[in-house]
C-alpha positions in Angstrom: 0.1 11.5 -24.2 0.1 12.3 -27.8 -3.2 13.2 -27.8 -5.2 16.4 -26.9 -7.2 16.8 -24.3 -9.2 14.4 -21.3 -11.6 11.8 -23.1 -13.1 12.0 -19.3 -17.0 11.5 -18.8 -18.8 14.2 -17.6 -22.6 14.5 -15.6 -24.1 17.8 -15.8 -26.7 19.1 -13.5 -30.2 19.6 -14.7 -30.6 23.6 -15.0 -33.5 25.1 -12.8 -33.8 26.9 -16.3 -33.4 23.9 -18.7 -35.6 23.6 -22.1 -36.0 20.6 -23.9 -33.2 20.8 -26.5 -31.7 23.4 -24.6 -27.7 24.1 -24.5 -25.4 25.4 -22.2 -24.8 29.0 -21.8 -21.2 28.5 -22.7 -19.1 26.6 -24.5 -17.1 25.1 -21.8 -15.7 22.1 -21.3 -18.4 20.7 -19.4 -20.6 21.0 -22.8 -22.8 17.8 -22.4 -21.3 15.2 -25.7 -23.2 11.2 -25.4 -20.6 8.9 -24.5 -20.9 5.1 -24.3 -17.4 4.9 -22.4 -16.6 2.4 -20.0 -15.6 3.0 -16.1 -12.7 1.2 -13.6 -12.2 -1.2 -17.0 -15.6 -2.4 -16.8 -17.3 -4.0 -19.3 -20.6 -1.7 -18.3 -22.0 1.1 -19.7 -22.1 4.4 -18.5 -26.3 4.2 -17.5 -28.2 7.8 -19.0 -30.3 9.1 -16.5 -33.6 10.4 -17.3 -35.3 13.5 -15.0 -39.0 14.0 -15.3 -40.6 17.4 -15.9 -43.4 18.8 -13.5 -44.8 20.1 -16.6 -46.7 17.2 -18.7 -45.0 14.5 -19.5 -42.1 16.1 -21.0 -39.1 13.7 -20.3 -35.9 15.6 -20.0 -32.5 13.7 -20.6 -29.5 14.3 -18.0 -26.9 12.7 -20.1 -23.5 11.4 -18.8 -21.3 13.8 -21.2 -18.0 13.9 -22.0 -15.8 16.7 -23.7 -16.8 19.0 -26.2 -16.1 19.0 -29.6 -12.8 21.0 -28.6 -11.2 18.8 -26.7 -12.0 15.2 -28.8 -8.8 13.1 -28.7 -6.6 14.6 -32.0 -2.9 13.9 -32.7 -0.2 16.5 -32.0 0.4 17.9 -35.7 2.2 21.1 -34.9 3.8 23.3 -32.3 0.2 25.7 -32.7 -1.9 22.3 -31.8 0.6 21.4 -28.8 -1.5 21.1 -24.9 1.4 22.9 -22.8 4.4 25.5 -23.7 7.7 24.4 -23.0 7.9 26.5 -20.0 4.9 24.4 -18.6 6.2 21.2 -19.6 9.4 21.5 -17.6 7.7 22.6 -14.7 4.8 20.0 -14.0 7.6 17.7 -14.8 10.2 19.2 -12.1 7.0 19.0 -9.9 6.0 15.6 -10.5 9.9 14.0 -10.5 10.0 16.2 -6.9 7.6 14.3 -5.7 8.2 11.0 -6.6 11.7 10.9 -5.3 10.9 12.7 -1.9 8.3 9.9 -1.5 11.1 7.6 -2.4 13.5 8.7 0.1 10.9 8.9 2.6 10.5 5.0 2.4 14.5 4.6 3.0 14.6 7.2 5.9 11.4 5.4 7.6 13.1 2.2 7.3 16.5 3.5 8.6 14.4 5.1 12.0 14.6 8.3 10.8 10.4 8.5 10.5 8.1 7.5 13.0 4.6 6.3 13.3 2.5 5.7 10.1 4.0 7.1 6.8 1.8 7.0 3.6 4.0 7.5 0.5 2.3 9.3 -2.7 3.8 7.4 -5.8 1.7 6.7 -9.1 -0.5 9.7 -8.3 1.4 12.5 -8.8 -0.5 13.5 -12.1 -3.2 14.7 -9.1 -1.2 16.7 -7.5 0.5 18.4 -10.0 -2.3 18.6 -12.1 -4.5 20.6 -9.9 -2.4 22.4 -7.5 0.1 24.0 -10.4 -2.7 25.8 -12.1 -3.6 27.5 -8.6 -3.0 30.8 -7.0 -0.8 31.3 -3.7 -4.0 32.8 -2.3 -5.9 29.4 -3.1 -6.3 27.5 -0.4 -5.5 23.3 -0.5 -6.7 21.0 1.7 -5.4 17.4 1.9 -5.5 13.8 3.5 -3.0 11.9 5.4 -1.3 11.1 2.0 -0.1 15.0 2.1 3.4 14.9 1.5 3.6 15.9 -2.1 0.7 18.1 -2.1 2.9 20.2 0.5 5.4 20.2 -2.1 3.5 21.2 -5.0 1.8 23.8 -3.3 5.5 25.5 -2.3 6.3 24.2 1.2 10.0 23.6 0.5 11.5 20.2 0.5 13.3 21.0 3.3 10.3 22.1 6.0 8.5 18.6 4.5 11.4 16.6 5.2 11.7 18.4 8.6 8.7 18.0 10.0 8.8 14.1 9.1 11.6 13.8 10.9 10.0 15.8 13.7 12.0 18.4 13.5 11.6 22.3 15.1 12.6 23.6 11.8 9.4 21.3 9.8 6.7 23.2 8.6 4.7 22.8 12.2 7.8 22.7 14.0 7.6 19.0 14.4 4.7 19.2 15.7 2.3 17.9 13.0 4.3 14.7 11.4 3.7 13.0 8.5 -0.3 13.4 8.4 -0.7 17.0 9.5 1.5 19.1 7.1 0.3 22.6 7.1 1.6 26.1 6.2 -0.2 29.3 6.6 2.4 31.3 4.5 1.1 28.9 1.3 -2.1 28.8 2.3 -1.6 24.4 2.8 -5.1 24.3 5.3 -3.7 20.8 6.6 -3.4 16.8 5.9 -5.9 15.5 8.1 -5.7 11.9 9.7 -9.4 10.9 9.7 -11.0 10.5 6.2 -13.5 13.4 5.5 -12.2 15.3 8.0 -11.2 17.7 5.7 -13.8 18.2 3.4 -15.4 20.8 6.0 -12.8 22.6 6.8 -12.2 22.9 2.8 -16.0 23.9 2.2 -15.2 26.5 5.3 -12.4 28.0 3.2 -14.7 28.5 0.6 -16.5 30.1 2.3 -14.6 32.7 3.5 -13.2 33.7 0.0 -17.3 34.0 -1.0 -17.5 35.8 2.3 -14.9 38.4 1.6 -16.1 39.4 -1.7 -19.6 39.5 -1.6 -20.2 40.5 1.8 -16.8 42.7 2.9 -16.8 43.6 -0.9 -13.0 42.7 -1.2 -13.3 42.9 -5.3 -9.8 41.0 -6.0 -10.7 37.6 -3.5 -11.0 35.3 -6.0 -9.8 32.7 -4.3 -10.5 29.0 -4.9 -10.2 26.0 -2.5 -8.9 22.7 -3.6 -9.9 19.6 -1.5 -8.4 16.7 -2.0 -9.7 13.0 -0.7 -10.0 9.4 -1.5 -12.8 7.3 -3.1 -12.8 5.4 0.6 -14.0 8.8 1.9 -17.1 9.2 -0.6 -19.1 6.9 1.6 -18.7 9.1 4.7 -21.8 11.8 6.1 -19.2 14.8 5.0 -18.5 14.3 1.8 -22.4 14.3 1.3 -23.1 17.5 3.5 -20.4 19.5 2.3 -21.2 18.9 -1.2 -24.8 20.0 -0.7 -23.2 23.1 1.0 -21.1 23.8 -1.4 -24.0 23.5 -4.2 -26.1 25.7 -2.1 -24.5 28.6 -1.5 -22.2 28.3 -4.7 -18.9 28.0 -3.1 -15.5 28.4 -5.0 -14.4 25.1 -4.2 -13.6 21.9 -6.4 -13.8 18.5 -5.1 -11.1 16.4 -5.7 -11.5 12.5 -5.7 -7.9 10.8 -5.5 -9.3 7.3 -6.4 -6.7 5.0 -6.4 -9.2 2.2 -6.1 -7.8 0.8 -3.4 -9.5 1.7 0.5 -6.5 0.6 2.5 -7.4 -3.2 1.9 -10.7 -2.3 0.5 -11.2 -2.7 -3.4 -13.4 0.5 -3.9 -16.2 -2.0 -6.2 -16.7 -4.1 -3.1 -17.5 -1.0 -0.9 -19.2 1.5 -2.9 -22.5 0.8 -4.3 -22.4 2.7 -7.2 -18.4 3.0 -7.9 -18.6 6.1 -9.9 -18.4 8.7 -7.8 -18.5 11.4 -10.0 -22.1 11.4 -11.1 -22.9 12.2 -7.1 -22.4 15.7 -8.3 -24.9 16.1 -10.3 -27.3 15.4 -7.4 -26.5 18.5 -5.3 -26.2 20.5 -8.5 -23.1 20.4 -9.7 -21.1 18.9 -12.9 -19.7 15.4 -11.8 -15.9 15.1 -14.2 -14.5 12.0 -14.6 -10.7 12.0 -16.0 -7.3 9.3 -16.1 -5.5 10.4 -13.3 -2.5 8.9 -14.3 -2.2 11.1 -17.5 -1.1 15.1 -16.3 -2.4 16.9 -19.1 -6.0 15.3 -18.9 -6.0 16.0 -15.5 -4.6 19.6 -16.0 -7.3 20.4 -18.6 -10.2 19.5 -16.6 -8.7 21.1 -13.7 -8.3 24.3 -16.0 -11.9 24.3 -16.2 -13.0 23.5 -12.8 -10.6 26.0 -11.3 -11.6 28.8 -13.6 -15.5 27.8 -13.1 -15.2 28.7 -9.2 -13.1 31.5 -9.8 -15.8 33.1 -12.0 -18.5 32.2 -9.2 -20.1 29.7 -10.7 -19.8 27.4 -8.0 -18.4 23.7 -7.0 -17.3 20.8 -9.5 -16.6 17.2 -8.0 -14.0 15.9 -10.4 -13.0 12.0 -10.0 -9.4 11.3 -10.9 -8.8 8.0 -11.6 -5.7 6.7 -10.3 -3.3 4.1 -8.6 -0.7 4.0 -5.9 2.0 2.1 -6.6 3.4 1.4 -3.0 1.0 -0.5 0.0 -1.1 2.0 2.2 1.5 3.1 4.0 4.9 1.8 4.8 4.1 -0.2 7.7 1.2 -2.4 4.7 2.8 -5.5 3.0 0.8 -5.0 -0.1 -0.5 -8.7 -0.5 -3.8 -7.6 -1.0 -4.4 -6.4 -4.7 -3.8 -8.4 -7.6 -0.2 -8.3 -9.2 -1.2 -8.1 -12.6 -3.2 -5.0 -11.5 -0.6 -3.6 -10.0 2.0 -4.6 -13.6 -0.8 -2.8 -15.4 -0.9 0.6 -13.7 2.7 0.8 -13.3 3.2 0.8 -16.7 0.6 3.4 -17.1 3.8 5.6 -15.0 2.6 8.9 -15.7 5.8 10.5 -14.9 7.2 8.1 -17.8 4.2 9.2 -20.0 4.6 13.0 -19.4 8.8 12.3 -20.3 7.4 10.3 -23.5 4.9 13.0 -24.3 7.4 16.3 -23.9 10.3 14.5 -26.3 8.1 13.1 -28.6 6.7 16.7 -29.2 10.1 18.5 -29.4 9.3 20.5 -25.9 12.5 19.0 -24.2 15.2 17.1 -25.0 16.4 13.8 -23.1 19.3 16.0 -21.4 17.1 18.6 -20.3 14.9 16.4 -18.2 18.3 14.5 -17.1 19.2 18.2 -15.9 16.1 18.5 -14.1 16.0 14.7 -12.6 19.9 15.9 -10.9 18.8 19.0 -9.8 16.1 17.1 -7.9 18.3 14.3 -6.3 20.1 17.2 -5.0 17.1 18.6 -3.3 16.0 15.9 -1.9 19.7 15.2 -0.5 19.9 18.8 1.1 16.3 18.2 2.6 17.1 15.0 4.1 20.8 16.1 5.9 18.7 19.1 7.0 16.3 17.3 8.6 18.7 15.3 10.0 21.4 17.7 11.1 18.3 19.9 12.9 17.5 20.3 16.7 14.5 18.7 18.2 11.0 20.5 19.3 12.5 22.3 22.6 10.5 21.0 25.7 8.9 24.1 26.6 6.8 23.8 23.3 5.4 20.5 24.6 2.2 22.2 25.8 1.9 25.1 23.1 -1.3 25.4 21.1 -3.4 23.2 23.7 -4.8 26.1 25.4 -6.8 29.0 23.6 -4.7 31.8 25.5 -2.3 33.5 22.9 0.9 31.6 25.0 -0.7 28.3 24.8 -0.1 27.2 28.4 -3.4 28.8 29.9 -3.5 31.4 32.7 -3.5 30.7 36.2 -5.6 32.0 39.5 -3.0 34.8 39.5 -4.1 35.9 35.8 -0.3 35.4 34.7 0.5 33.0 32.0 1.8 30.1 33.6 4.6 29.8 31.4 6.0 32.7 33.2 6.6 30.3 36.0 9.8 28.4 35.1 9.0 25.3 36.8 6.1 24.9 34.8 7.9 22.4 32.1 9.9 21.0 34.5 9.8 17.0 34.0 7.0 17.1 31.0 10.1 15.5 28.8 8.7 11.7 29.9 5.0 12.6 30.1 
C-alpha cells in the first residue's frame, strides 16, 4: 500500500477519430501505456489486439494499456507525494471496518435465528465498496446484487435500518419487506440489491438515463448525476450485461460498470465458465475503456474510480472497470465452502485489504495505532446498537401484507364500488397464515 497509484491494465476504445500515432485528447488516466502484465496470476500475457483501417492497409494497434506516466507505482517519499489526506484515510477506513464487522455479526445473528432465508456476507471485498461508493454524490444513484449489505452502508443507510430490515423488521429500510437481497432507500438514492444476477444492470443503465435525460432534454444544468452498478464476474455471461453496455455506449450514459470478481460463481471458478476471463477488455467492444485494477487494495481501486466517476460526470460516457477480488466467507451462509482451494483461499486472506489500508495509513504517519483502535470501538458499538434495535423492534403489521402488490396509490386495489378495499376492515382479516 506503499505505493502510488493502480498498476491496473487498461483497453481503450478505438476513436471514430483515431490517427495512426494519434493520442488521447487528455491526459487522463485512461492514457493508453504497453503493458505485458499478467491476469487472475496467470502465466499468460495480456494478447494486443490489432483493428484494421477501411483506408489501405493501414493497421491500427488497440493496445491493452495501463496507467499513465502519473500514476506508475513510486514510493511514498513525503507528506506532498501521499494518495489520501488524513481526513480520507480515516474515513474509507471507518467505512471499510463498518462493513466488515456488520457482515460479521450478521453471520452470528443468522446462526442464532435471528436472519432468515439466504444471507450472503460481503467480507474480503470491501475495498469495492468503499472504493467506489465514497467518492460519490448523495444524488448518485447505486445499484447492487444480492451481496448488498455493505454497499447499503457505504452509501449512508444507517446500520441500524440494514440490521432492521434483515431481521425483517417494520423499522428496516423497506420495512421488512425487502430482506437481505433487496435493500433499497430512496432517501440515498440505494436503487436496490436484486436477487437474480443481471437483473440490475437495466435498471442501473435506466438511472443513467434519466440523469442524461434531465440535463440535456429538461435542461436541468446541475444533474450531474452518475450511476454506479455493481455485479459479479458470474453475471458477465448473461444477455444484460451485453445489452446494457451497448446502451450505455450508445447514448453515452453517466454510468460506470462495476465488476465485483471475486472469481468464484457460487461453486463456479470464473476460468472454467468464462471463455475469455478478462472481462474488462469487453468494454472496449461497445466503445468504451475496459479498467482492470486489485480490488483488494482501496486506494487502487479509489483512483481508478476517481477517474471513471469523473469521466461520466463530465459526459463522456460509460467505463466497465473489473475489480479483482475475493470473498473470504462461502456464498452465503447456508455454503460450506469446500469447493475452492485452501491455499487460495490462505493467499487472498493475507492480501486483507482492511489490514493493508491499517498498514498503509501508519506507515505514512496519517494515523496512529490508537486512532484506528478509536475508530474499530466506535464501530463495535454501532454494530451493537444496530443489532438490539433490530431485535427490540415490532414486526411488519399485518395490514401491510398486501401493500405495494397493486398499482393503486393504497396498494390493495379498488373494488366494484370504486373504494379502496382497504377501507373495508375485514379485508386483512386471517391473511397472517396465507
Amino acid at each position: 500500500m506503499t505505493t502510488a497509484y493502480s498498476s491496473a491494465k487498461f483497453v481503450q476504445p478505438l476513436s471514430l477519430n483515431s490517427t495512426i500515432n494519434g493520442r488521447s485528447r487528455d491526459n487522463s488516466l485512461f492514457d493508453p501505456l504497453k503493458t505485458g502484465t499478467s491476469f487472475l496470476g496467470s502465466t499468460r500475457k495480456l494478447r494486443v489486439n490489432s483493428v484494421h483501417s477501411n483506408q489501405g492497409n493501414v493497421r491500427l494497434r488497440l493496445p491493452v494499456v495501463a496507467v499513465s506516466e502519473v500514476v506508475k507505482e513510486k514510493k511514498v517519499k513525503s507528506s506532498s507525494n501521499l494518495l489520501i489526506t488524513k481526513q480520507e484515510g480515516l474515513e474509507l477506513y471507518e467505512d471499510m471496518v463498518l462493513g466488515r464487522s456488520f457482515e460479521d455479526m450478521c453471520a452470528q445473528m443468522y446462526y442464532r435465528g435471528k436472519m432468515f432465508g439466504f444471507v450472503h456476507l460481503y467480507n474480503g471485498q470491501e475495498a469495492v465498496s468503499t472504493g467506489f461508493i465514497k467518492l460519490s454524490k448523495k444524488e448518485d444513484s447505486v445499484v447492487s446484487t444480492y451481496r448488498d449489505h455493505v454497499h447499503a452502508l457505504s452509501k449512508g443507510v444507517p446500520a441500524r435500518a440494514v440490521m432492521s430490515e434483515l431481521f425483517g423488521k417494520a423499522t428496516g429500510c423497506c420495512r421488512g419487506q425487502g430482506g437481505s437481497m433487496h435493500m433499497f432507500s430512496k432517501e440515498h438514492n440505494l436503487l436496490g440489491g436484486f436477487a437474480f444476477i443481471g437483473e440490475g444492470i437495466p435498471v442501473a443503465t435506466g438511472a443513467a438515463f434519466t440523469s442524461k435525460y434531465r440535463r440535456e432534454v429538461l435542461k436541468e444544468a446541475d444533474c450531474d448525476h452518475v450511476t454506479l452498478a455493481f455485479f459479479g464476474d458470474g453475471t458477465c455471461n448473461n444477455g444484460q450485461f451485453f445489452e446494457c453496455l451497448n446502451m450505455a455506449a450508445l447514448w453515452k450514459l453517466p454510468i460506470v460498470f462495476v465488476v465485483e470478481n471475486n472469481l468464484w460463481a457460487i461453486g463456479m471458478s470464473h476460468l472454467r465458465a468464462t471463455s475469455d476471463p478478462q472481462i474488462y477488455k469487453k468494454g472496449p467492444a461497445f466503445g468504451m475503456p475496459g479498467v482492470h485494477v486489485d480490488g483488494m487494495d482501496v486506494l487502487k481501486v479509489r483512483e481508478v474510480a476517481k477517474e471513471a466517476i469523473e469521466r461520466a460526470r463530465r459526459g463522456e460516457g460509460p467505463t466497465l472497470v473489473e475489480c479483482e477480488t475475493y470473498r473470504f466467507r462461502g456464498h452465503s451462509l447456508a455454503d460450506p465452502d469446500e469447493l475452492r482451494d485452501p491455499a487460495e483461499k490462505a493467499r487472498y486472506a493475507a492480501r486483507d485489504p482492511i489490514t493493508a489500508l491499517k498498514k498503509y495509513l501508519i506507515e505514512s504517519s496519517l494515523a496512529s495505532e490508537a486512532e484506528l483502535k478509536a475508530i474499530e470501538k466506535k464501530i463495535d458499538e454501532v454494530v451493537e446498537d444496530a443489532v438490539e434495535f433490530a431485535d427490540e423492534s415490532a414486526p411488519p403489521p399485518r395490514s401491510q401484507l398486501l401493500e405495494n402488490v397493486f398499482a393503486d396509490p393504497k396498494g390493495f386495489g379498488i373494488g366494484p364500488d370504486g373504494r379502496y378495499r382497504c377501507e373495508d376492515p375485514k379485508f386483512t382479516e386471517g391473511t397472517a397464515h396465507v
